[in-house]
VEXDREN-2710 file (C-alpha; in Angstrom, 1 decimal):
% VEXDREN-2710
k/r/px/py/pz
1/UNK/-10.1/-16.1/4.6
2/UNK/-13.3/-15.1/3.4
3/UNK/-14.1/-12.5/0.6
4/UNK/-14.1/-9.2/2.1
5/UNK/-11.9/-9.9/5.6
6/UNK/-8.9/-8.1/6.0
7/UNK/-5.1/-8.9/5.8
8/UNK/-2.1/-8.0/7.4
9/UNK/1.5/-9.1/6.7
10/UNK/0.7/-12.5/8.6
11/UNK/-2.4/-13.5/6.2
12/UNK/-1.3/-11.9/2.7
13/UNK/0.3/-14.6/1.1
14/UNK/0.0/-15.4/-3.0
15/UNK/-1.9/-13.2/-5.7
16/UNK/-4.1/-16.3/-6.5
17/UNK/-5.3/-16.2/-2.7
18/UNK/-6.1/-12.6/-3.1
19/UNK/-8.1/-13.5/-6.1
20/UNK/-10.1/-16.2/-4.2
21/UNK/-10.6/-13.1/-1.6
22/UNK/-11.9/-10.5/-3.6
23/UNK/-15.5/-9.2/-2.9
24/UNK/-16.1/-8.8/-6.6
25/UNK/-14.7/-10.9/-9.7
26/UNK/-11.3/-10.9/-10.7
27/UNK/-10.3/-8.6/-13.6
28/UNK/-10.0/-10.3/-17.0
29/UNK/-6.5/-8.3/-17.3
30/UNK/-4.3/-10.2/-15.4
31/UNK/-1.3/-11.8/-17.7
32/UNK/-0.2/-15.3/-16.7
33/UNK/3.0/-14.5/-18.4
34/UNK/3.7/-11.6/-15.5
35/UNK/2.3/-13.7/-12.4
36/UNK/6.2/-13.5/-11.0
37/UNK/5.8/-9.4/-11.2
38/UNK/2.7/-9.2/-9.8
39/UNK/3.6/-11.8/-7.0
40/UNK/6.4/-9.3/-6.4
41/UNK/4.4/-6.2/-6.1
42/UNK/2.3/-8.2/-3.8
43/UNK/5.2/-9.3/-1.4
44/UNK/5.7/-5.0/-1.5
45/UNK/2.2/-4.5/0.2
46/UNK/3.4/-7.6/2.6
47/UNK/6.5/-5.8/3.9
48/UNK/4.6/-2.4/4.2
49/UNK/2.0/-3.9/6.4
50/UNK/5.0/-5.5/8.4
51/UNK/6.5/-2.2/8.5
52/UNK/3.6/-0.3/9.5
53/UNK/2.5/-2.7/12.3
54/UNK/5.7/-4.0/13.5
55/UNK/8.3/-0.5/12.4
56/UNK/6.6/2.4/12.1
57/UNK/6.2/2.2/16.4
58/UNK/10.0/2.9/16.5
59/UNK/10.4/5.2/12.9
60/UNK/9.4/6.2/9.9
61/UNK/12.5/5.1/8.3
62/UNK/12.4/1.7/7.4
63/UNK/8.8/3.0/5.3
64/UNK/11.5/5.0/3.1
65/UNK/12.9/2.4/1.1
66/UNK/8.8/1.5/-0.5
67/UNK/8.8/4.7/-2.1
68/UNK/11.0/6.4/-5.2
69/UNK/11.3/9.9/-3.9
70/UNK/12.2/11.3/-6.7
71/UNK/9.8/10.4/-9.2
72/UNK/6.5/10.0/-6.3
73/UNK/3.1/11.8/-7.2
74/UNK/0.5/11.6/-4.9
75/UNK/-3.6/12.1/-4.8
76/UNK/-4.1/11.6/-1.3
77/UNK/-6.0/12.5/2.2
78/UNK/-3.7/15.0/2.9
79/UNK/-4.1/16.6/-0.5
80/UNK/-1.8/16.6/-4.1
81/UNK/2.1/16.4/-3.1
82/UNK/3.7/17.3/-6.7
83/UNK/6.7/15.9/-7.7
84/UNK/10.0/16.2/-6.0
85/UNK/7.9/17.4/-3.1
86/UNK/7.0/13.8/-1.2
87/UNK/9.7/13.6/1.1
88/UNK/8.9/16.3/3.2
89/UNK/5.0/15.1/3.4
90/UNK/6.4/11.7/4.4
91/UNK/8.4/13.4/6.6
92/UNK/5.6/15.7/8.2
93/UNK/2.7/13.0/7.9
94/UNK/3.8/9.3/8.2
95/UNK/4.8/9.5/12.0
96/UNK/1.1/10.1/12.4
97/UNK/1.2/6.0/11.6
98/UNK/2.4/4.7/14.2
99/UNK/1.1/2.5/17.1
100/UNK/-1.9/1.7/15.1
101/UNK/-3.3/-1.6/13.2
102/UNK/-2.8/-1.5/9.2
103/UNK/-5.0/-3.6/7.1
104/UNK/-5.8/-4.3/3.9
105/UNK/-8.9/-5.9/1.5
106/UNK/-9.7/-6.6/-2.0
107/UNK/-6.6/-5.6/-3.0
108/UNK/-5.5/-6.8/-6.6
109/UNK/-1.6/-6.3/-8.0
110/UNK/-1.7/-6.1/-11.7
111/UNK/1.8/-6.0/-13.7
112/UNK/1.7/-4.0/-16.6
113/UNK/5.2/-5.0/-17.4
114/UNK/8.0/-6.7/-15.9
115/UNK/9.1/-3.0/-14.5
116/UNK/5.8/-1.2/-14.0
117/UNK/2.5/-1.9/-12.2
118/UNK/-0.2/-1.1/-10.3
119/UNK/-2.7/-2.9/-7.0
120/UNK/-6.0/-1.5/-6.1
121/UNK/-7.6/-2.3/-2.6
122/UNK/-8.9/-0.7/0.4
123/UNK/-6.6/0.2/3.6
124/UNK/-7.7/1.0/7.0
125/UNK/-5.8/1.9/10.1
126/UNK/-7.1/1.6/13.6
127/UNK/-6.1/2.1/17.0
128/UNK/-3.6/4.9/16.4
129/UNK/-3.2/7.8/18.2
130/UNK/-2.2/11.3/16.7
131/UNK/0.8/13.5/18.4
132/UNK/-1.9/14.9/20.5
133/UNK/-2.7/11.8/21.9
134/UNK/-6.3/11.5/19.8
135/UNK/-7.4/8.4/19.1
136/UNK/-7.6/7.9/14.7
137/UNK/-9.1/5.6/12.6
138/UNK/-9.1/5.7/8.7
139/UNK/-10.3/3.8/6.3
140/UNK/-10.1/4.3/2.5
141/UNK/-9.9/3.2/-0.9
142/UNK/-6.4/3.4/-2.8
143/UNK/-4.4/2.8/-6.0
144/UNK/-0.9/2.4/-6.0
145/UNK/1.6/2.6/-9.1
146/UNK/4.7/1.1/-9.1
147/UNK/7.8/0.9/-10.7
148/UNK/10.8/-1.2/-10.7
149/UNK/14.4/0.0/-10.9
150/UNK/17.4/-1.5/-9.8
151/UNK/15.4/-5.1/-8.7
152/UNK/13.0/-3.2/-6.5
153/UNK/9.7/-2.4/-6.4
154/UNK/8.5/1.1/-5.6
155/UNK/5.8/3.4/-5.3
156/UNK/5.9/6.7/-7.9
157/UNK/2.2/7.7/-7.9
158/UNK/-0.6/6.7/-5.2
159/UNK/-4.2/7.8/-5.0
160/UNK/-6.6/7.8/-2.1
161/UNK/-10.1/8.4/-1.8
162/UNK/-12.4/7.9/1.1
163/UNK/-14.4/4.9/1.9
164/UNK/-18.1/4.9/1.3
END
């Protein structure tokens, strides 16, 4: 792939391929001691592209298991969703997904710890049609926060803002 092109869950495969990918240089902050945890967070944007192209045309609830419902803040399209309030706006918003193409760019995984970290990138979804049968297409810019419990990686805090 080429800096710039996008991913899916068939082309994202290891952070240092994501590095060679980037459209800018790769941050100075990356810890080879925590490659394993950001490898990790990575193979968590792999399974939600899976689960948005290949899942999300069935049900929303194979997306559950990415997030920590409990603990989830988010800054997104849609607006702010406080704490303790995500599951309904998954519930309301995410169904919205399906039947379209999820794809992903310069996206970099840091680890900030072996149980908390954060990826940066740009997301876009195309050919997707809205309950009311209108075509959609959205592309934007996102930061997701993670954090590990029990063995598993999961979103607590994301942030979207629209693409230039």
């Amino acid at each position: 792939m080429a800096p710039g092109d996008w991913y899916d869950e068939t082309t994202l495969t290891t952070v240092e391929d994501t590095w060679k990918n980037l459209s800018y240089p790769k941050s100075k902050l990356h810890k080879p001691e925590l490659i394993k945890e950001e490898q990790e967070i990575l193979d968590l944007y792999k399974g939600w592209a899976h689960c948005m192209n290949k899942e999300f045309n069935a049900s929303i609830e194979p997306g559950r298991k990415f997030y920590n419902f409990d603990d989830v803040v988010t800054f997104d399209i849609y607006g702010f969703t406080g704490r303790g309030a995500f599951k309904p706006h998954f519930d309301e918003t995410f169904h919205y997904f399906s039947n379209s193409k999820f794809e992903i760019k310069d996206i970099e995984c840091f680890a900030t710890s072996p149980t908390s970290g954060y990826a940066t990138m740009y997301q876009r979804l195309t050919g997707g049609k809205s309950d009311d049968g209108k075509p959609f297409e959205m592309t934007y810019r996102i930061t997701g926060i993670l954090a590990k419990t029990n063995g598993q990686w999961q979103w607590v805090t994301m942030g979207t803002y629209g693409y230039p």
